[in-house]
KEKE-103128 format. One record per atom (N, C-alpha, C): residue number from 1; residue in three letters; atom name; x, y, z. Coordinates in steps of 0.2 Angstrom, whole numbers, plus 5000, padded with zeros to 4 digits. Each point is the difference from the previous one (the first is absolute). Layout:
// KEKE-103128
   nr  rest  atom    c1    c2    c3
  NUM   ALA    CA     X     Y     Z
...
This chain:
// KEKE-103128
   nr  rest  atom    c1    c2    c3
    1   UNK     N  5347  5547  5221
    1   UNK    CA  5000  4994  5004
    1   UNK     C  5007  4999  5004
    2   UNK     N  5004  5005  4999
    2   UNK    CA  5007  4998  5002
    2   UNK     C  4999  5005  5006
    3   UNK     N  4998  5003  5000
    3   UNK    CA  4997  5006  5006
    3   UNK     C  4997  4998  5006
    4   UNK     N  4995  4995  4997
    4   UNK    CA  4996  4997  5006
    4   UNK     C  5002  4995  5000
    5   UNK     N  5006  4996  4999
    5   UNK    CA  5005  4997  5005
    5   UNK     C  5005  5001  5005
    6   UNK     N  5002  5006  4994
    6   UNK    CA  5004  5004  5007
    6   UNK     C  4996  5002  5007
    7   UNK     N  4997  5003  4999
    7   UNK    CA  4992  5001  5004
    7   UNK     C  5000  4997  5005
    8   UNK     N  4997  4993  4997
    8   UNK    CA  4999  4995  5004
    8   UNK     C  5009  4996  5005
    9   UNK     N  5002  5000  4997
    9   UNK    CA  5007  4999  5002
    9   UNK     C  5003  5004  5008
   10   UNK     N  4997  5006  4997
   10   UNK    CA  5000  5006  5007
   10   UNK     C  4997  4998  5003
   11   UNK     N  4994  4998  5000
   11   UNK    CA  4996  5001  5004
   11   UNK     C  5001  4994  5004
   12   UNK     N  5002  4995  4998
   12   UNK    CA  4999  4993  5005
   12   UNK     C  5007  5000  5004
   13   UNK     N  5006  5004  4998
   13   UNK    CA  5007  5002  5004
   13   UNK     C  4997  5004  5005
   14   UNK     N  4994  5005  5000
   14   UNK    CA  5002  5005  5002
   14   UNK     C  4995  4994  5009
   15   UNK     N  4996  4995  4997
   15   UNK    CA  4997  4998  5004
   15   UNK     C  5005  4995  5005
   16   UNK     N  5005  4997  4998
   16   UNK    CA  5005  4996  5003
   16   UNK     C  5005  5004  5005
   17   UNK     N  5001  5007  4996
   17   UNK    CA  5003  5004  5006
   17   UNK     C  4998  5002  5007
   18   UNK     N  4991  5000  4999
   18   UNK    CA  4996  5003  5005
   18   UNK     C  5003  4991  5004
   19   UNK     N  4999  4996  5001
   19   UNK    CA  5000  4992  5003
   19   UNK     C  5007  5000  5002
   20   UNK     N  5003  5005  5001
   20   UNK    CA  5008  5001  5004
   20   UNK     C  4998  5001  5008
   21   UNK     N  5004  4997  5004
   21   UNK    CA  4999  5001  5007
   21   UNK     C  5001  5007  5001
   22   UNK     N  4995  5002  5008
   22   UNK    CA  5002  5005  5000
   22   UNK     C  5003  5001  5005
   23   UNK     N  4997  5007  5003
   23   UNK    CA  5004  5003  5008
   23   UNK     C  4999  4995  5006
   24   UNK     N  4995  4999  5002
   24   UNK    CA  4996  4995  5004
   24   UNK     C  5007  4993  4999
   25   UNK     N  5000  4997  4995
   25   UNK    CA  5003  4994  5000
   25   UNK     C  5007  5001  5000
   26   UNK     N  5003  5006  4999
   26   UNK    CA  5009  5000  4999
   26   UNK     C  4998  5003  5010
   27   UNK     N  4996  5002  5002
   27   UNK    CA  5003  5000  5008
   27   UNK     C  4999  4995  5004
   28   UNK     N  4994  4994  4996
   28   UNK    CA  5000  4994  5003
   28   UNK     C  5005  4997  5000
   29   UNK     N  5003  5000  4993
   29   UNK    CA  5006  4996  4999
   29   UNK     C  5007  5003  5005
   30   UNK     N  5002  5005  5000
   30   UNK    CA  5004  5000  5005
   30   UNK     C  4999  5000  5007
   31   UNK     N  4992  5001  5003
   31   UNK    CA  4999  4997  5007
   31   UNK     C  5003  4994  5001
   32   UNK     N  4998  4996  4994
   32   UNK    CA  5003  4992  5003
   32   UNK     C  5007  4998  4997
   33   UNK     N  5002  5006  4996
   33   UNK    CA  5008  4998  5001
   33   UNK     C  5004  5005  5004
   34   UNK     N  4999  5003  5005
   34   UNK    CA  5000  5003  5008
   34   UNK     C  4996  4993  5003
   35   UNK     N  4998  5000  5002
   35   UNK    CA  4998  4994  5004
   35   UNK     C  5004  4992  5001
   36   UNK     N  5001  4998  4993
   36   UNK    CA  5006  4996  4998
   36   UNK     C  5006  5003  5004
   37   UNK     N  5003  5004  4996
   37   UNK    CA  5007  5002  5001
   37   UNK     C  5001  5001  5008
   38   UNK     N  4994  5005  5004
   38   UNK    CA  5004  5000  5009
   38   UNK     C  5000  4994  5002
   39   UNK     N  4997  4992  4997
   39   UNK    CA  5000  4996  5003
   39   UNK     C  5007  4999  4996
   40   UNK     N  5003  5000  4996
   40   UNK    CA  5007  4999  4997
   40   UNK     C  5006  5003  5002
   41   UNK     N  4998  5006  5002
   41   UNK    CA  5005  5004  5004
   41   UNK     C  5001  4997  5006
   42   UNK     N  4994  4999  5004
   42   UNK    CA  5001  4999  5007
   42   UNK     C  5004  4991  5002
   43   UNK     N  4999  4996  4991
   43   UNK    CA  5004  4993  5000
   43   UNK     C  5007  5004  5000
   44   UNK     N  5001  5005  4996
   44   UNK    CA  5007  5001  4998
   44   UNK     C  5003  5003  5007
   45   UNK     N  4998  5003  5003
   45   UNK    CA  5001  5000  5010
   45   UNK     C  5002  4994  5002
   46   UNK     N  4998  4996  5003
   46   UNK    CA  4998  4994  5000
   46   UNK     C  5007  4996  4998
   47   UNK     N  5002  4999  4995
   47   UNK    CA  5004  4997  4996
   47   UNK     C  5009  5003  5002
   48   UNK     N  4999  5008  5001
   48   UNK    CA  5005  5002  5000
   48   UNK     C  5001  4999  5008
   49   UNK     N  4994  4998  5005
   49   UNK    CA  5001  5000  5007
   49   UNK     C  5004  4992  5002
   50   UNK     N  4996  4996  4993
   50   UNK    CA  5004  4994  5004
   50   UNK     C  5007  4997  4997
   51   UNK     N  5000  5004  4992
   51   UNK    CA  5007  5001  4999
   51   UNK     C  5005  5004  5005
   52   UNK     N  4998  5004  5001
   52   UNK    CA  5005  5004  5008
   52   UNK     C  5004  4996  5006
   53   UNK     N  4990  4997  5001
   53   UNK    CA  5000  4995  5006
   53   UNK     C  5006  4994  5001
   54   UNK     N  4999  4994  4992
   54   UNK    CA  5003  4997  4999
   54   UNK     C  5008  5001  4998
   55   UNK     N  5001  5005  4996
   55   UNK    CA  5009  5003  4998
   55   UNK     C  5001  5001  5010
   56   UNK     N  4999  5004  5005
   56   UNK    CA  5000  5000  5005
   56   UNK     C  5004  4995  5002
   57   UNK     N  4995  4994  5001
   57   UNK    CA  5003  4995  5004
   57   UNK     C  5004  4996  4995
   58   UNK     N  5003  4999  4995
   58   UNK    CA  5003  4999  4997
   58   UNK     C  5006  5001  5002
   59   UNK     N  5000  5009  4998
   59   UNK    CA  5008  5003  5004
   59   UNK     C  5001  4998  5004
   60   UNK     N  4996  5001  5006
   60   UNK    CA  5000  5000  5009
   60   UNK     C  5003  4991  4999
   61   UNK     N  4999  4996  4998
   61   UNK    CA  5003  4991  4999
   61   UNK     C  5006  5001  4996
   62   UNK     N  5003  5005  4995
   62   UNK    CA  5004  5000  4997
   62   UNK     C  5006  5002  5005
   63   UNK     N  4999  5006  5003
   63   UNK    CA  5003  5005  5004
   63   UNK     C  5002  4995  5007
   64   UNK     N  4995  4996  5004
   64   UNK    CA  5000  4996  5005
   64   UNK     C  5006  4993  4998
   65   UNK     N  5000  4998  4992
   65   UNK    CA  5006  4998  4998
   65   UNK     C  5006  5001  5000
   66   UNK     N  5001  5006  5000
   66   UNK    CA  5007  5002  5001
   66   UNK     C  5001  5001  4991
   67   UNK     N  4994  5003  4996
   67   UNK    CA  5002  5000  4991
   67   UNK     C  5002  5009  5002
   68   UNK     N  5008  4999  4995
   68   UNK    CA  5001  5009  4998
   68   UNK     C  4998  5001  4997
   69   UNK     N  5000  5009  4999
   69   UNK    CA  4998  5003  4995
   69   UNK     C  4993  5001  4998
   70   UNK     N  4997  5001  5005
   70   UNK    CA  4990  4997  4999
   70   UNK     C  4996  5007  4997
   71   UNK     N  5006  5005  4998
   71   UNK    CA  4998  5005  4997
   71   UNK     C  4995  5000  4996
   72   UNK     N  5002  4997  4992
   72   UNK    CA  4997  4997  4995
   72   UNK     C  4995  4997  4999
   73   UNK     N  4998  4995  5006
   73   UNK    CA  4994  4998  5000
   73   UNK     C  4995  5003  5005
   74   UNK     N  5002  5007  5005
   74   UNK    CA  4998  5003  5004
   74   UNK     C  4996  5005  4995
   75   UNK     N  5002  5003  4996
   75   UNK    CA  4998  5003  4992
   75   UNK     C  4996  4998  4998
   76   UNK     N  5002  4993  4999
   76   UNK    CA  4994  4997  4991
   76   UNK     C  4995  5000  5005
   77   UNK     N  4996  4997  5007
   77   UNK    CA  4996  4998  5002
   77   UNK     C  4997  5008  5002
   78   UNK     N  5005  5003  5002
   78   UNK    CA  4996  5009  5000
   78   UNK     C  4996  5001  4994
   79   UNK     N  5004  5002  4995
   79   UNK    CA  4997  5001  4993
   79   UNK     C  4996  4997  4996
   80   UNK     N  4999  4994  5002
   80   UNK    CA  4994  4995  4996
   80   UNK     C  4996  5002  5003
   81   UNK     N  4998  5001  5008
   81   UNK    CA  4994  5003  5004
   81   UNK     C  4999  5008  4997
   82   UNK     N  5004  5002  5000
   82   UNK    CA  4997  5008  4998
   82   UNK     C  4999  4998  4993
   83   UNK     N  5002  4998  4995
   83   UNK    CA  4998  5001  4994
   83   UNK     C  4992  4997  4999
   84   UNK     N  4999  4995  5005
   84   UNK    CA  4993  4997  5000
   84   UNK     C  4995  5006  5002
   85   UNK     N  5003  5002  5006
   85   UNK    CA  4994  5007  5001
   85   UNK     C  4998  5005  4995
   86   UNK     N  5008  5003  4999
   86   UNK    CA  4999  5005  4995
   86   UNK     C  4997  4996  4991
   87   UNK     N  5000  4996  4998
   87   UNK    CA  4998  4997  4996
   87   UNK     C  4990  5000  5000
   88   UNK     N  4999  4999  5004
   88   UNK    CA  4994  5000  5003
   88   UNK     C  4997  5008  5000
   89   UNK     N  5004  5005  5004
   89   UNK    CA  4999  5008  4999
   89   UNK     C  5001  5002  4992
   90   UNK     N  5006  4997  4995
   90   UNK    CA  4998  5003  4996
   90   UNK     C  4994  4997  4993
   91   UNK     N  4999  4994  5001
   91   UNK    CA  4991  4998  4998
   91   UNK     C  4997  5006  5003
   92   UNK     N  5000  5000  5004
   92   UNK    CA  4992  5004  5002
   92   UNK     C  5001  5007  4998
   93   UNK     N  5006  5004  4998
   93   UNK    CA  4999  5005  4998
   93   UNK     C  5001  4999  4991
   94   UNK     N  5002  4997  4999
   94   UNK    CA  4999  4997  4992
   94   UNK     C  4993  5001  4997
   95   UNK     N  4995  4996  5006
   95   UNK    CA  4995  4997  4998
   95   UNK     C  4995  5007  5004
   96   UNK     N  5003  5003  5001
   96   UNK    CA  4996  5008  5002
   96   UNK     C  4995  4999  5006
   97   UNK     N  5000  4995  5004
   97   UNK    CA  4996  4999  5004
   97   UNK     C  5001  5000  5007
């Protein structure tokens, strides 16, 4: 009796393993997270474009003040812009797509 539960036991596991998604569905699923993500990339563009834009005249108002030293804030407003792009390139090699 103790055979033909084990038996039985295998057999209804073995039938729950076949109901695992397959190939078809693990490359549908990364189609549409490719598809998500370039529109996420192309926001993260976007973001670091108007971060630039806006640090830009910022400086250019600071600078037209007569403020010293505009080094430090000529940096941070650099490097937040690059960090957003490259932040954006390294997702998409992360995520292999």
């Amino acid at each position: 009796m103790k055979r033909y539960l084990t038996l039985t036991a295998i057999c209804l596991l073995s039938l729950q393993l076949q109901a695992q998604p397959g190939i078809a569905e693990m490359q549908q699923a990364r189609q549409q997270l490719a598809s998500s993500f370039f529109s996420a990339f192309d926001l993260a563009l976007v973001l670091a474009t108007l971060l630039g834009s806006f640090g830009a005249v910022r400086i250019y108002h600071n600078w037209q003040m007569g403020k010293p030293r505009m080094d430090a804030e000529v940096a941070a407003w650099l490097f937040a812009a690059i960090f957003v792009v490259l932040s954006g390139t390294f997702l998409q090699a992360l995520f292999g797509i």
